[in-house]
Steps between C-alpha positions, in 0.01 A plus 500: 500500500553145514250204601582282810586226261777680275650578829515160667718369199743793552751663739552871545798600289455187242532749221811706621742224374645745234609789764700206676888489446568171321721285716778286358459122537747369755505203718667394844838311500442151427165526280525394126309702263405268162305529169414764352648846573733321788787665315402850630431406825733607782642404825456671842851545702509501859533839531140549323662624131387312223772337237333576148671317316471094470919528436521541865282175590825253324627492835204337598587226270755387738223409785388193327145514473488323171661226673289477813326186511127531434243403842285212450187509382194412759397174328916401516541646831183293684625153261840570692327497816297217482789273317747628751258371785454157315913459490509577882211300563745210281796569714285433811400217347792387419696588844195283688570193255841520558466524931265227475644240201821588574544459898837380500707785245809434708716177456757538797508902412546482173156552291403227287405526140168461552476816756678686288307463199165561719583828620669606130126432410368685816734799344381451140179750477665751684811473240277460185304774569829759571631333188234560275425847626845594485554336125182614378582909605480612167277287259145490392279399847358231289866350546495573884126321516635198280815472739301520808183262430802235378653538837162439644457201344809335542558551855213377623559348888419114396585366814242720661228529261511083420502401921444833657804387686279330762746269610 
């Protein structure tokens, strides 16, 4: 007979694992097996039959999972956030210098240089940051960081931060 410890680290049938059929290794549609012994793995059909051999898992080749772009990391995805909400905090910026510096855009209906140049800047932040996200899709993040702190810096709303447009 067995002590009440022995049978606290054990479950009833523990040591029937040899009577049990052996099961092939399969996984559903759309799971990858890799490393080592991912050659004999299989793939479960939608009918419930497994393919054993790898040979039939070439067609999914032609999903494109090795091209899928890879999710951001947490540190990445919260530095998006937060540099995202400092670009629209610049646009705001920006859009407030340009109602209050810039009263008088229109020159008999036609905009003047100088309104036209205020709200390009108003637009800049939001057209930096789609730029560099967009050009930056498949490089290091370091590249994505650099591209996005330099936009940071240089569009900075002077108008605002110099007078706080108290005018």
């Amino acid at each position: 007979m067995t002590s009440d410890a022995d049978d606290a680290l054990s479950w009833e049938g523990d040591n029937d694992r040899a009577a049990r059929p052996t099961k092939e290794p399969a996984l559903p549609r759309g799971w990858k097996a890799v490393g080592k012994g991912s050659d004999v793995v299989g793939r479960i059909e939608d009918d419930g039959t497994i393919a054993s051999s790898p040979a039939d898992a070439a067609e999914d080749a032609s999903d494109g999972d090795e091209d899928a772009p890879q999710g951001l990391s947490t540190p990445m995805l919260l530095f998006v956030g937060v540099i995202g909400g400092i670009y629209l905090l610049y646009t705001v910026g920006w859009i407030s210098a340009a109602a209050k510096l810039g009263p008088n855009v229109l020159i008999a209906g036609v905009p003047s240089g100088w309104g036209v140049s205020l709200w390009a800047a108003a637009a800049a932040p939001v057209l930096w940051f789609i730029a560099s996200w967009a050009l930056t899709r498949r490089t290091a993040g370091w590249i994505r960081v650099c591209a996005l702190l330099a936009g940071a810096l240089l569009l900075i709303p002077w108008p605002f931060v110099m007078t706080g447009v108290a005018a």
